[in-house]
C-alpha positions as CSV (number, residue, x, y, z in Angstrom):
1,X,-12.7,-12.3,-23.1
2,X,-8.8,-12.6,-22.8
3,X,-7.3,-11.1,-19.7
4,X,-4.8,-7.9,-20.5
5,X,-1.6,-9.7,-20.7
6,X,1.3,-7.5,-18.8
7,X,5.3,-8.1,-19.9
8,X,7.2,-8.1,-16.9
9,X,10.5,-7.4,-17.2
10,X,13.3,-7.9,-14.4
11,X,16.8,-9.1,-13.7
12,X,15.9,-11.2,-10.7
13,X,13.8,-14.3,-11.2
14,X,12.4,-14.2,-7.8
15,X,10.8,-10.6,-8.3
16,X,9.3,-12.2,-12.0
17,X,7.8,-14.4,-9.4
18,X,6.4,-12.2,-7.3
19,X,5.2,-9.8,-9.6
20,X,3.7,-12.4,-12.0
21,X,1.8,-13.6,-8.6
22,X,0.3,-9.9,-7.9
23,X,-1.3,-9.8,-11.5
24,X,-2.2,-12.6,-11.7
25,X,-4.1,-12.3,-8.6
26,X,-5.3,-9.0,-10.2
27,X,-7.0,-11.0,-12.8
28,X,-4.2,-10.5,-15.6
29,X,-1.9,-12.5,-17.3
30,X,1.9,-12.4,-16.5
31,X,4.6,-12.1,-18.9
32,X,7.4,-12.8,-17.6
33,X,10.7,-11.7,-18.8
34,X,14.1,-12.3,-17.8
35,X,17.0,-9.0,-18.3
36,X,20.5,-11.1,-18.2
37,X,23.9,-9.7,-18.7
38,X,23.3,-11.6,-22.5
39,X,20.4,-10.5,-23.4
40,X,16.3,-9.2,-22.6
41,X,14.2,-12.2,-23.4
42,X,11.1,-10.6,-24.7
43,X,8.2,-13.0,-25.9
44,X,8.1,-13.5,-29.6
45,X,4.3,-13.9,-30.9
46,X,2.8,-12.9,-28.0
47,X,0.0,-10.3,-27.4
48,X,1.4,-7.6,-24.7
49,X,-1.3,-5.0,-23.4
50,X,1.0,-3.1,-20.8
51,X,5.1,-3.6,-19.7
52,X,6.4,-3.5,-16.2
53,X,10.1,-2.3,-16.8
54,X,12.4,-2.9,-13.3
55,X,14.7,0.4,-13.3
56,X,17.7,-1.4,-12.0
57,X,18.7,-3.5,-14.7
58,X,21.7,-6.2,-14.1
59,X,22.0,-6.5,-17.6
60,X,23.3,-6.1,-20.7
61,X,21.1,-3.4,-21.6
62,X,19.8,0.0,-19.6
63,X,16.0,0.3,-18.7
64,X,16.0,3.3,-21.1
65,X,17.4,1.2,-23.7
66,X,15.1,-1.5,-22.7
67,X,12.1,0.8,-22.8
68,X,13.2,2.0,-26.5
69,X,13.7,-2.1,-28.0
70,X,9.9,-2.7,-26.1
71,X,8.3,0.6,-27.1
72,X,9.7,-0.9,-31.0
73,X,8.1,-3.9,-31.2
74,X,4.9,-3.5,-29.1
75,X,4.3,0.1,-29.5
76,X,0.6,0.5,-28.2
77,X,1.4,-0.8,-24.9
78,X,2.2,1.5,-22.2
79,X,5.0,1.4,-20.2
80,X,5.3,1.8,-16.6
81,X,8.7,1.5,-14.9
82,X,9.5,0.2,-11.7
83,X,11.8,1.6,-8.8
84,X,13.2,2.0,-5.3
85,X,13.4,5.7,-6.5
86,X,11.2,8.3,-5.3
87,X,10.5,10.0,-8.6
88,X,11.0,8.7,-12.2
89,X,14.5,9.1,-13.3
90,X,15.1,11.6,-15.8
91,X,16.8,9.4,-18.4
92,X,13.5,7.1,-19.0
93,X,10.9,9.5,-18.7
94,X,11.0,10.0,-23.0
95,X,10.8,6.6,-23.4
96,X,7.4,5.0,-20.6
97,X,3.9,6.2,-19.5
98,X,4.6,6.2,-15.6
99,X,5.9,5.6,-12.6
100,X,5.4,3.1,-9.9
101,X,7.8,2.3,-6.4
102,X,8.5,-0.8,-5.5
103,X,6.8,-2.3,-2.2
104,X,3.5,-1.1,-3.1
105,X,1.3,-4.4,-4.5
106,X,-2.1,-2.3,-4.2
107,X,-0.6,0.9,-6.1
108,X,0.8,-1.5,-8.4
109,X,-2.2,-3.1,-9.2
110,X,-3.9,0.6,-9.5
111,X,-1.8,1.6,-11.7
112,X,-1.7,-0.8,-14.5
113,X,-5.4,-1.0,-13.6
114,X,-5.8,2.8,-14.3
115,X,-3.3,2.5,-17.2
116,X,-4.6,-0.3,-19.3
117,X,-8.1,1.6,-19.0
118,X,-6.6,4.7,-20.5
119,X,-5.0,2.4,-22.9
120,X,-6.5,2.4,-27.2
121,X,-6.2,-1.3,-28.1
């Protein structure tokens, strides 16, 4: 069986790095992704089962705008967003499927744990 493969999608190369290295110790497959002020270089072909969107987007685009272009093109894959924030900011809720702060590796792997079980494939 394949392993759930999980789009991650960030501004920083080093935190594609670091959470590609927690799922994939998790047992999943990292997508990584990189947000630049030209573009969000989402894979092309490739099978995504759940999307870890950064908030805080050095980019071109918004994470809300983001979370609109990934919910498009791989639309049975939940969304969860990642932040320093407390709660989920009000302009993405419409747009992902929960909430996860950064610093938490075990919550993190919970929750797209939790998540990908809820999810219909």
């Amino acid at each position: 069986m394949n392993k759930p493969a999980v789009l991650i999608i960030d501004d920083d190369p080093s935190h594609l790095r670091i959470y590609g290295w927690i799922i994939q110790a998790a047992g999943f497959d990292p997508v990584p992704a990189l947000a630049t002020q030209a573009e969000v270089e989402l894979p092309n072909g490739a099978p995504v089962d759940l999307v870890l969107l950064d908030y805080h987007l050095n980019a071109s685009m918004t994470a809300p705008e983001v979370a609109k272009v990934v919910r498009a093109k791989y639309a049975q894959a939940p969304i969860l967003v990642l932040s320093d924030a407390l709660m989920m900011p009000d302009d993405i809720g419409p747009f992902v499927d929960g909430f996860i702060r950064k610093g938490d590796p075990a919550r993190l792997v919970e929750m797209v744990t939790q998540t990908l079980g809820k999810a219909v494939h």
